[in-house]
C-alpha positions in Angstrom: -3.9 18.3 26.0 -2.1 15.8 23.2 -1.9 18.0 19.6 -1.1 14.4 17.9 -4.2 13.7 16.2 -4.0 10.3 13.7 -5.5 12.3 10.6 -2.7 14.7 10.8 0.3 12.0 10.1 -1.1 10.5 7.3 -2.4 13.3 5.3 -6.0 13.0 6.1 -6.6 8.7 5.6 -6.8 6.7 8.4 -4.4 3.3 8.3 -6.4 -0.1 8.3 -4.5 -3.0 8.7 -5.5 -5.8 6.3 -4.9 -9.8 5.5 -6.9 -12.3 3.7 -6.4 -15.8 3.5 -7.7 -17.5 0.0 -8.2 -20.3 -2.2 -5.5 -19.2 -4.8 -3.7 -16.5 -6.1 -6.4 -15.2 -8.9 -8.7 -12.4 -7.2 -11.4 -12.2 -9.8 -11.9 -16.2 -9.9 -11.2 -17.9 -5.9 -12.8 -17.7 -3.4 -11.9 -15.5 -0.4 -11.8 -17.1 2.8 -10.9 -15.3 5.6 -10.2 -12.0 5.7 -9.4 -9.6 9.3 -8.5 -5.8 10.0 -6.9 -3.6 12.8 -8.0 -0.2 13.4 -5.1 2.1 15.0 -5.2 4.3 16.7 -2.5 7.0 18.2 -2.0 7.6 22.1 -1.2 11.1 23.5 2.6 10.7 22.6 1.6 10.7 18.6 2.6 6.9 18.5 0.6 4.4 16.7 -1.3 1.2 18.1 -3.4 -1.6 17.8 -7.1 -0.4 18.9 -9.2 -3.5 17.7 -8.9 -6.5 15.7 -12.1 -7.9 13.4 -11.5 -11.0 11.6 -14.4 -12.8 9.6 -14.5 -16.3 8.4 -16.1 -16.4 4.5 -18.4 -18.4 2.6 -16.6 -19.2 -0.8 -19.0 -17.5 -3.6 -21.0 -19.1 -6.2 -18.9 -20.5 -8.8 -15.6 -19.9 -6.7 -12.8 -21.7 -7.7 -10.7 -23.7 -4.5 -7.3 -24.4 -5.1 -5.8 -27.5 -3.6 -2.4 -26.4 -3.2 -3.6 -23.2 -1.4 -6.2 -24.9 0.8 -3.4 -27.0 2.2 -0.7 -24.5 2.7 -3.2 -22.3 4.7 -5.0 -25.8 6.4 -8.4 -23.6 5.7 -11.3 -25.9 4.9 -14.3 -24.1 3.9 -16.9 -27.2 4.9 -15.9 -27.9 8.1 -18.8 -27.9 10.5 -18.9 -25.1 12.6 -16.8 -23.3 10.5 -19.4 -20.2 11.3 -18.7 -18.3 8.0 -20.6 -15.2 6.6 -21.5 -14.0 2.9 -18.5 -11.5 1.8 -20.9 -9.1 1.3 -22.2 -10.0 5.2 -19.0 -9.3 6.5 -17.8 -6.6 4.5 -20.4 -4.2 5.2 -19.9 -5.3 9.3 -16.1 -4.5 8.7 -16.9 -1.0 6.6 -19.5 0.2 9.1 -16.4 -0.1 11.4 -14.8 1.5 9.4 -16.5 4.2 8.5 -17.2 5.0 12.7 -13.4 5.0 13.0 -12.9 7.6 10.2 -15.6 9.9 11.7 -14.6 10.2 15.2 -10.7 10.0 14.1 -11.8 13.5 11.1 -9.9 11.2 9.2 -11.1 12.0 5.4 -10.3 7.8 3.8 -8.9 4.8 5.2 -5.7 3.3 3.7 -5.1 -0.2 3.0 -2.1 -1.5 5.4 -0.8 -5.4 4.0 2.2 -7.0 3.7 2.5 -7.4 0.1 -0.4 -5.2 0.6 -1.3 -5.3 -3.3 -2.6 -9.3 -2.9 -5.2 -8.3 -0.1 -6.5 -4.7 -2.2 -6.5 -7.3 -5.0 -8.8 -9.6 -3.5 -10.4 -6.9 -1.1 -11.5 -4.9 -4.2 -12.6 -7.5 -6.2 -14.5 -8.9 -3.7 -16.4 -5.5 -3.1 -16.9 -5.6 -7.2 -18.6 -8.8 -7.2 -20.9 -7.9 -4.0 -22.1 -4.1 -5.9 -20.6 -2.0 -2.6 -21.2 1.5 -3.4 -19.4 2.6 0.0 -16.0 1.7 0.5 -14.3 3.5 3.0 -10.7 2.6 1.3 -8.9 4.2 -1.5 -9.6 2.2 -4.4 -5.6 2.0 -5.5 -3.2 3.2 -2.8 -1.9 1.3 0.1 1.0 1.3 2.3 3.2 -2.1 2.2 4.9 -3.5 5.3 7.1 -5.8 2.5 8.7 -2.4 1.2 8.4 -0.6 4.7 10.6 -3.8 6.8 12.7 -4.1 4.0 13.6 0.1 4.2 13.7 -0.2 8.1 15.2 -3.9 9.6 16.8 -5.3 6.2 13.9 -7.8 6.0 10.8 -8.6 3.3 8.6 -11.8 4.5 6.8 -10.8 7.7 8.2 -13.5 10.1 11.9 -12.4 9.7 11.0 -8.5 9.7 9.0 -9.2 13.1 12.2 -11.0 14.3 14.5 -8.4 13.2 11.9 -5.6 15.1 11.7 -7.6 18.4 8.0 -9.2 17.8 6.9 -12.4 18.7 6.1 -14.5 15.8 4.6 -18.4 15.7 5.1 -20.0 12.7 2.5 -22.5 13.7 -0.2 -19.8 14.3 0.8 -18.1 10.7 -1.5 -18.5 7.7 -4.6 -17.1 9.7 -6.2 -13.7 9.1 -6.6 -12.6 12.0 -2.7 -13.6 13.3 -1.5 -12.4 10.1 -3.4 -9.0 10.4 -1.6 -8.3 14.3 1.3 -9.1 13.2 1.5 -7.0 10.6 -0.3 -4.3 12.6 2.4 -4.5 14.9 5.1 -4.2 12.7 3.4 -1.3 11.2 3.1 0.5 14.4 6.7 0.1 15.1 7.9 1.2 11.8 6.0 4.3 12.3 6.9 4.8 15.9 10.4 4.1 15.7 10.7 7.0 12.5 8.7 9.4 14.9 11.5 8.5 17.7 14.3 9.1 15.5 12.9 12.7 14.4 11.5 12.1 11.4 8.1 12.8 11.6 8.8 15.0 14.3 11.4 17.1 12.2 8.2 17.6 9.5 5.4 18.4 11.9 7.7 21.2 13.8 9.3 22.4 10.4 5.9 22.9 8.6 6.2 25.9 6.4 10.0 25.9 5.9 11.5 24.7 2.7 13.8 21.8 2.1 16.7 24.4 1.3 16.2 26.4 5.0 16.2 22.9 6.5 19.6 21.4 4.8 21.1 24.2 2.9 21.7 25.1 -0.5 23.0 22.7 -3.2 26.4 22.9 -3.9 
């Protein structure tokens, strides 16, 4: 029987991966658009993957402000017929019940906020749970961990095409800009971050070590 159990490697939270796509930079006054997570999940071997994807298209809220500059960058229009598009609060409390399974069956005690520039999406994802009076979030309100910092640490590389590149992960610039792409992507390059430090003995080296002390591990300062 695998011992690697998810809520043991990142001290009790459970990593969500996160993107939104908006209408500006401002969380508190434009509207959110889109907006997708990954669960993970971690097979026998203690490595990370992609479980299940969600992604939700969003009505802009009343009084939201739609930058044109943004709206073209992402090609988002948030008319277009069809566009099948839920409340924020709608598909926030889909996405949090989720959640919220995940963290039970996993014994995991919070989930954790994975982005890339991860402090954009917890800015819009928890002003958007502000406006909409959520009393439940499954997230910490303030931490998060950020796959900018993490592929810059790991393959020498900050926006998320090149680290992808760098880490062997197909990446379509034409198919960028969309939560739910965006979200994979990042999941994937999350996963392998993780995986490839457990490969190279890192979180192996703290897992079989637990209970010694940084001086029985490397020896006494000079």
């Amino acid at each position: 029987m695998s011992t690697h159990e998810i809520k043991d490697r990142f001290r009790g939270f459970l990593p969500i991966v996160i993107d939104v796509e908006t209408a500006g930079f401002n969380a508190k006054t434009d509207a959110l658009l889109e907006l997708a997570a990954s669960i993970l999940r971690m097979d026998e071997n203690g490595e990370l993957y992609i479980h299940e994807t969600m992604s939700f298209h969003i009505q802009p809220f009343e009084g939201a402000n739609l930058e044109k500059e943004a709206l073209d960058f992402t090609g988002i229009d948030p008319f277009a017929p069809g566009r099948d598009d839920l409340p924020e609060k709608e598909a926030l409390t889909q996405m949090f019940s989720k959640v919220r399974k995940e963290l039970k069956s996993t014994g995991c005690k919070r989930a954790i906020l994975v982005g890339h520039n991860s402090a954009f999406d917890h800015g819009f994802l928890n002003a958007a749970i502000e406006r909409n009076d959520i009393k439940r979030n499954p997230f910490h309100p303030f931490s998060s961990f950020d796959t900018a910092s993490l592929s810059g640490l790991a393959f020498g590389q900050t926006v998320l095409a090149k680290a992808c590149q760098v880490a062997g992960i197909a990446f379509s610039n034409s198919q960028a800009h969309s939560a739910e792409y965006d979200t994979e992507k990042t999941a994937e390059l999350f996963c392998e971050i993780v995986n490839r430090w457990k490969r190279l003995g890192g979180w192996s080296l703290v897992a079989d070590t637990e209970g010694e002390t940084m001086e029985s591990l490397f020896g006494a300062a000079n």
